[in-house]
C-alpha positions in Angstrom: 0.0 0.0 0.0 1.7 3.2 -0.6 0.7 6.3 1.3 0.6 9.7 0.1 2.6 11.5 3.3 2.9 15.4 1.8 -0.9 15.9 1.0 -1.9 16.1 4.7 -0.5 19.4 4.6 -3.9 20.5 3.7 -5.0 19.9 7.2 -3.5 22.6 8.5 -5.2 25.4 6.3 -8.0 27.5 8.1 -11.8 26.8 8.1 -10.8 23.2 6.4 -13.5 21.1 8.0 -12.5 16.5 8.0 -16.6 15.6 7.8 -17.4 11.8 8.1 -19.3 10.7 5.4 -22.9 8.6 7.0 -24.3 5.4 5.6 -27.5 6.2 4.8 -28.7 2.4 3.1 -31.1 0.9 4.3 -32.4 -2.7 3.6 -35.4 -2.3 1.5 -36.0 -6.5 1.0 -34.5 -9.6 0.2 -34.9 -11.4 -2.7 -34.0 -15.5 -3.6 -32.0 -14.4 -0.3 -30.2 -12.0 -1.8 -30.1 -7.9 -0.1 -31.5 -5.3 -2.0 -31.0 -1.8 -0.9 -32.7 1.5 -1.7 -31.2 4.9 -1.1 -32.7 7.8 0.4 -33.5 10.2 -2.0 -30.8 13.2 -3.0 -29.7 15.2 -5.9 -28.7 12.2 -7.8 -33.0 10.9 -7.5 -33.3 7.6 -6.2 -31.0 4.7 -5.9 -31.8 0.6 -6.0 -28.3 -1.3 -5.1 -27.8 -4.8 -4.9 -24.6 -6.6 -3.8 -22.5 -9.1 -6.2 -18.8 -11.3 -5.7 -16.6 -11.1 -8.4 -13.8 -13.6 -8.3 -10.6 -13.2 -10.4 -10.5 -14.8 -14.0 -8.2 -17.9 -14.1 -5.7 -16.5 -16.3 -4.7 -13.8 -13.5 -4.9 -17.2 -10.7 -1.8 -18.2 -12.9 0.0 -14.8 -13.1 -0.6 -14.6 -9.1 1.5 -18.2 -8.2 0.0 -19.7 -5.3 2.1 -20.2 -2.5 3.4 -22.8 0.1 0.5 -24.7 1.7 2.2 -24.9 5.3 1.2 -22.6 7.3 3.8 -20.2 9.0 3.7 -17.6 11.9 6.8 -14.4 11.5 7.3 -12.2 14.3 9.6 -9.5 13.9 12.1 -9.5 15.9 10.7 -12.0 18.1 11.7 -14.3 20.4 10.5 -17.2 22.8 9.6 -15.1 25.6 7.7 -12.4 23.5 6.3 -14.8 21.6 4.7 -17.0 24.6 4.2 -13.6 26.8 1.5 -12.5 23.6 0.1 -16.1 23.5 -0.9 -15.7 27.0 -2.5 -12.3 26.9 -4.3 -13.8 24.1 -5.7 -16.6 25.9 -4.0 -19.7 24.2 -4.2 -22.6 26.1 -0.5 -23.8 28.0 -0.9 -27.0 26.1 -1.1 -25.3 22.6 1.2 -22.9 23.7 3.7 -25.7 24.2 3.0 -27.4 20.6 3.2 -24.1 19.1 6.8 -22.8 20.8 8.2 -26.3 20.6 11.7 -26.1 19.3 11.2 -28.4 16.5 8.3 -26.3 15.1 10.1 -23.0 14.4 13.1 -21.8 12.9 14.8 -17.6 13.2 14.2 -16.4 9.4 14.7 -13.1 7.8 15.2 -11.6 11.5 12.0 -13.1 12.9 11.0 -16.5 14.9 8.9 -18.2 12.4 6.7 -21.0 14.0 5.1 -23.4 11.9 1.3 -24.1 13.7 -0.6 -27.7 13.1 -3.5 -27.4 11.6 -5.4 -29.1 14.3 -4.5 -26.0 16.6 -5.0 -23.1 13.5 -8.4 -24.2 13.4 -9.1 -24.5 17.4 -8.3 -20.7 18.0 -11.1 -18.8 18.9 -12.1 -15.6 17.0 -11.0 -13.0 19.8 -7.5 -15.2 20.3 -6.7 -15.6 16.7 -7.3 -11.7 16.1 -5.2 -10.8 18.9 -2.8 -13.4 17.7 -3.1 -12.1 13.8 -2.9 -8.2 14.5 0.3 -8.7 15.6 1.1 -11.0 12.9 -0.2 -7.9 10.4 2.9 -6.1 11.6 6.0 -8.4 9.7 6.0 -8.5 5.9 6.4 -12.2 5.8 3.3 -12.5 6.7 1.7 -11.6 3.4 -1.9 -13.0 4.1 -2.0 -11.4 7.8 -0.8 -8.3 6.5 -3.2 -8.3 3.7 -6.1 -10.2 4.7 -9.3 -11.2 2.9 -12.2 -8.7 4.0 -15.2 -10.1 4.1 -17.4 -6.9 4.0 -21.1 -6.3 4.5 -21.1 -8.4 8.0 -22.7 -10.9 6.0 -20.2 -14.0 6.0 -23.2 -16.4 4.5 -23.5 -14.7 1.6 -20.1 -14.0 0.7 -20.1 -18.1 1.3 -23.1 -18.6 -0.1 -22.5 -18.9 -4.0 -18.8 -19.6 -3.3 -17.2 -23.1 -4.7 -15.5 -24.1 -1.4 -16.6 -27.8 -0.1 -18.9 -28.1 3.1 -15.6 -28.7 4.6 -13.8 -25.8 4.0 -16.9 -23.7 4.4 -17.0 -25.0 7.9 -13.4 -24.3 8.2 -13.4 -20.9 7.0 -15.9 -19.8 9.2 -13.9 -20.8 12.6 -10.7 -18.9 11.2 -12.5 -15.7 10.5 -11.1 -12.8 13.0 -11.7 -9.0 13.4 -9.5 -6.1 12.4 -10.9 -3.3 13.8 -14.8 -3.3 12.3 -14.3 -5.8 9.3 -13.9 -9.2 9.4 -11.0 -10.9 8.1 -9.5 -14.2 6.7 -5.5 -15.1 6.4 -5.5 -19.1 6.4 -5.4 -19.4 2.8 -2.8 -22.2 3.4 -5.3 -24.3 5.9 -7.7 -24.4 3.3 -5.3 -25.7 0.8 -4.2 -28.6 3.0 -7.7 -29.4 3.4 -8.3 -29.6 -0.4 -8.9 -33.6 -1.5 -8.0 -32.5 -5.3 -6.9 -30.2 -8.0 -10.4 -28.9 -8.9 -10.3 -28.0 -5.0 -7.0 -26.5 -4.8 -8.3 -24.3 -8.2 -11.8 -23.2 -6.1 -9.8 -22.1 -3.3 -7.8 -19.8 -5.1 -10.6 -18.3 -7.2 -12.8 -17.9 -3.9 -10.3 -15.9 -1.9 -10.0 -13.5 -4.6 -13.8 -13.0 -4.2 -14.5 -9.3 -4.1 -18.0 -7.6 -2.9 -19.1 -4.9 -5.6 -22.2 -3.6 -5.7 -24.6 -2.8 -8.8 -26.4 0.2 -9.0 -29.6 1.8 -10.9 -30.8 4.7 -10.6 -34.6 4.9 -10.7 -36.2 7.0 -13.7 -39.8 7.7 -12.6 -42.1 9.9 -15.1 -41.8 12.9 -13.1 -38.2 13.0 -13.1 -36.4 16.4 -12.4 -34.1 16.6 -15.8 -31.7 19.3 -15.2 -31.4 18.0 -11.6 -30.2 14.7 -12.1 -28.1 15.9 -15.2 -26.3 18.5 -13.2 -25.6 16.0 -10.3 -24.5 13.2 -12.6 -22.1 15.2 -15.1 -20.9 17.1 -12.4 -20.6 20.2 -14.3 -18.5 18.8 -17.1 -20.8 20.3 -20.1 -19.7 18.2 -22.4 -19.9 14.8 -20.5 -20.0 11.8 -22.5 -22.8 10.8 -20.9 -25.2 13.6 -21.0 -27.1 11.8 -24.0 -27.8 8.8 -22.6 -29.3 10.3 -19.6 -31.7 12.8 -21.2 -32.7 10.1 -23.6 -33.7 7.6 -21.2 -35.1 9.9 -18.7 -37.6 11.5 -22.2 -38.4 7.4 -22.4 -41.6 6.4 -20.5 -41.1 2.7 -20.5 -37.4 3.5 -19.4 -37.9 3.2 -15.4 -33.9 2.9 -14.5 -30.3 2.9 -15.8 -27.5 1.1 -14.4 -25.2 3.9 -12.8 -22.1 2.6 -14.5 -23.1 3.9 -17.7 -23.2 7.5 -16.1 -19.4 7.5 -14.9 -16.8 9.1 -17.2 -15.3 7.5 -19.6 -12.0 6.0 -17.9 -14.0 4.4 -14.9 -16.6 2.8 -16.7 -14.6 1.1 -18.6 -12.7 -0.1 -15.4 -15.4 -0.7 -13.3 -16.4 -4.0 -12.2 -12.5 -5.4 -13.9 -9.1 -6.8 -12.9 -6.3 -5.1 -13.8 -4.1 -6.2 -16.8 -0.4 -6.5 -17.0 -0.4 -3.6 -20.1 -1.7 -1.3 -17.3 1.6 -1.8 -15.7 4.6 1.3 -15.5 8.1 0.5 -14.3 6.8 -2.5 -12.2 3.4 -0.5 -10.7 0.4 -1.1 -11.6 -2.9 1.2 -11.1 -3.7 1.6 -7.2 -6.3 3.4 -5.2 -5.0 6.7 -6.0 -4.7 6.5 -9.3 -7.6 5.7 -9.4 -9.1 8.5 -8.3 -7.2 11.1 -9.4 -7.8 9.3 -13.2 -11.5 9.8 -12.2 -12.8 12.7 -14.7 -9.7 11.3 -17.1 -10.7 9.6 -20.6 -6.7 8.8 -20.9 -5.6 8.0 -17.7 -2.5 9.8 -16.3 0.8 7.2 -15.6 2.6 9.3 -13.0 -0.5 9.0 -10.9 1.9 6.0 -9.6 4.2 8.1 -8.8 3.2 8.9 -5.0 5.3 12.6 -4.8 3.1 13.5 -8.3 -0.2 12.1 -7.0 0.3 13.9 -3.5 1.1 17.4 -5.7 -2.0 16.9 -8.0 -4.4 16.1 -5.1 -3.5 19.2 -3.4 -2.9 21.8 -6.4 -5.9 20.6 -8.8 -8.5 20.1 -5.7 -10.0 22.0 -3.3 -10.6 20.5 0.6 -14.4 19.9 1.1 -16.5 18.8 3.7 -19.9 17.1 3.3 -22.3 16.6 1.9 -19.9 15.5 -1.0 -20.6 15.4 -5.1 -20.5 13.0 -7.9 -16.5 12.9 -8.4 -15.2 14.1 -5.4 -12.2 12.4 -3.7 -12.0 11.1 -0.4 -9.3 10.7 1.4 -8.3 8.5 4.3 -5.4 10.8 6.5 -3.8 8.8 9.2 -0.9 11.2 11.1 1.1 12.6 7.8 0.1 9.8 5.1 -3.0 9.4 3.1 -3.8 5.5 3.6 -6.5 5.0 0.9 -8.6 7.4 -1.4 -12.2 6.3 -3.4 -14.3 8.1 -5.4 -17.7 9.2 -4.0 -20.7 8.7 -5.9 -24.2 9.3 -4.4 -25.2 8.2 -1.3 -23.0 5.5 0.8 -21.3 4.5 -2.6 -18.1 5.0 -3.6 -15.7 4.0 -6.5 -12.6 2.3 -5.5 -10.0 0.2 -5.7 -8.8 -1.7 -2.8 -4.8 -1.9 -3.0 -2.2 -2.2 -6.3 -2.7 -6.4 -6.3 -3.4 -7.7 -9.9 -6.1 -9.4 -7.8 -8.0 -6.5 -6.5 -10.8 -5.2 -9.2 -12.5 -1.5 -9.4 -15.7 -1.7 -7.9 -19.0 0.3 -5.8 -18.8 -0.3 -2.3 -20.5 1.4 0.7 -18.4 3.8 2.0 -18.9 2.1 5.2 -17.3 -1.0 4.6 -14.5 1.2 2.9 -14.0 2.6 6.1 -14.3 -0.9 7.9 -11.5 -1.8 6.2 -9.0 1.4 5.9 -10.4 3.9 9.3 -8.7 0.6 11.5 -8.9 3.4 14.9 -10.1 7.0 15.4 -6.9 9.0 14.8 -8.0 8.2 11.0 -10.1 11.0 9.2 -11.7 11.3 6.0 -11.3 14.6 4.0 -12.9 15.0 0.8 -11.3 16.6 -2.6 -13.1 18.6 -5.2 -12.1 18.9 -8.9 -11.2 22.4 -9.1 -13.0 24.7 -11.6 -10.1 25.4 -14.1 -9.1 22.5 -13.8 -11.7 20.4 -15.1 -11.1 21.9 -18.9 -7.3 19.5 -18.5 -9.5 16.4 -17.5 -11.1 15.2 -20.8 
């Protein structure tokens, strides 16, 4: 994850207000078991939102690798004493703690005591345990899957489960080793599940459903006595010659036209993005897009390369935008400040939904999430804030 450190400087101008941004869902039914959500009404009219899992195409499964199925603790800089002294603030039994510290079950690596846990014991940690056990695991680099977990968001595990190809097995499995980082809930034992895979097709499923990503598709609602120039304004956010102007005034002139999926209404760069994996073309010097390319690229039709260049995209978020506070438009950026580093930045859209793009992994797609489980996710304590960005006027001429 790479932080943006200089654009916090904006913080210290005068009047600049860090406003929290308020899910305002709500859970208007379920159908075939599956949530459907309406919005509350805004400038952007009326929203219908349903949730989807997109899993990564096999093609990119390949370009990832998959790695060692034994599963490995590193602590940095650890050793037997600090090791055991955090097994017992975390409640692990003196019987497990021997099996795990046992001198044949761990090696010193890289500068950290790596202990390699049966999978008996992986699976007999309880939730509050294995998260106290993980959060400090989150902290070494070795520990790619601690550090940079699954999130299952939308505090609905079933129904990220529900459609997924794991066996009864493994479902059962992965429910025990879920844990809690701050509000979202989290998976790391990739590698259990592998063990517990009785053949290749199985080994394949688990790979393509830990790359499962919740999305959301969106419609907005076109009833007869829809406010034209409103919802135009809202959703071209100024830009008089938006590429998508046409296609709204059309369908909203169209009786039997009663919605339109939102992704047709971002610009040009984004909805071709949305909903995809990256692709190794997309790649410069070794980078490949990331959450603030993203959103600086937002209003782009050609998207701008030394947006992965961290000094650049710091200097554009802060020259080209000005602070905001809510209630935030169509476009804005918002930006997650911890200390002196921007952690993550999304796109806001209308309500609770943003556009975004969860880390710089070939694995992680562009997609609508509530801005609530964005912030379960990045906002991981209360020193983080949320700012939000605005497209400057004279600036918007240079983004087409």
């Amino acid at each position: 994850m790479r932080h943006l450190s200089s654009a916090v400087r904006l913080l210290a101008l005068a009047g600049c207000v860090v406003a929290p941004l308020h899910a305002s869902l709500r859970t208007a039914e379920v159908l075939n078991g599956e949530p459907v959500w309406t919005s509350k009404s805004g400038a952007y009219g009326d929203l219908v939102i349903r949730a989807i899992y997109l899993e990564a195409p096999p093609y990119l499964l390949e370009l990832a690798g998959k790695p060692s199925a034994k599963p490995r603790w590193a602590f940095a800089g650890g050793t037997e004493a600090s090791v055991r002294e955090l097994f017992q603030k975390a409640g692990v039994p003196a019987d497990m703690q021997a099996r795990l510290l046992d001198p044949a079950q761990r090696v010193q690596q890289e500068g950290a005591l790596v202990l390699f846990p049966q999978i008996d014991d992986l699976i007999a940690l309880g939730q509050e345990t294995r998260s106290t056990i993980y959060l400090e695991l989150a902290k070494c680099e070795l520990n790619e899957f601690h550090q940079n977990p699954i999130f299952i968001i939308g505090a609905d595990l079933e129904d990220w489960l529900r459609q997924s190809k794991l066996s009864d097995r493994q479902k059962e499995v992965f429910r025990k080793m879920v844990w809690k980082r701050g509000r979202a809930h989290a998976f790391s034992d990739l590698r259990t599940l592998l063990l517990l895979s009785q053949s290749p097709e199985e080994v394949t499923q688990v790979f393509r459903t830990v790359t499962r990503t919740r999305s959301l598709l969106v419609t907005l609602k076109l009833p007869a006595n829809a406010d034209v120039e409103a919802l135009t304004k809202y959703w071209t956010a100024g830009f008089a010659d938006a590429d998508t102007r046409p296609l709204l005034e059309a369908a909203i002139q169209r009786d039997s036209i009663t919605e339109i999926d939102v992704s047709h209404l971002l610009p040009a760069l984004a909805r071709r993005l949305i909903f995809t994996y990256p692709t190794l073309d997309q790649a410069v010097n070794g980078r490949l897009p990331d959450c603030h390319w993203t959103s600086l690229n937002f209003f782009n039709n050609t998207p701008r390369a030394y947006y992965l260049d961290t000094r650049l995209a710091a200097g554009a978020l802060l020259s080209q935008h000005d602070a905001v506070s809510g209630p935030y438009r169509f476009g804005d950026v918002l930006a997650f400040i911890s200390g002196d580093s921007v952690l993550h930045s999304c796109v806001y859209i209308a309500d609770d939904i943003v556009y975004t793009k969860n880390g710089e992994n070939i694995l992680a797609p562009w997609v609508f999430q509530r801005m609530d489980d964005v912030m379960a996710i990045y906002q991981t304590d209360a020193s983080v804030r949320i700012q939000g960005f605005r497209l400057k006027p004279e600036q918007r001429a240079g983004q087409r």
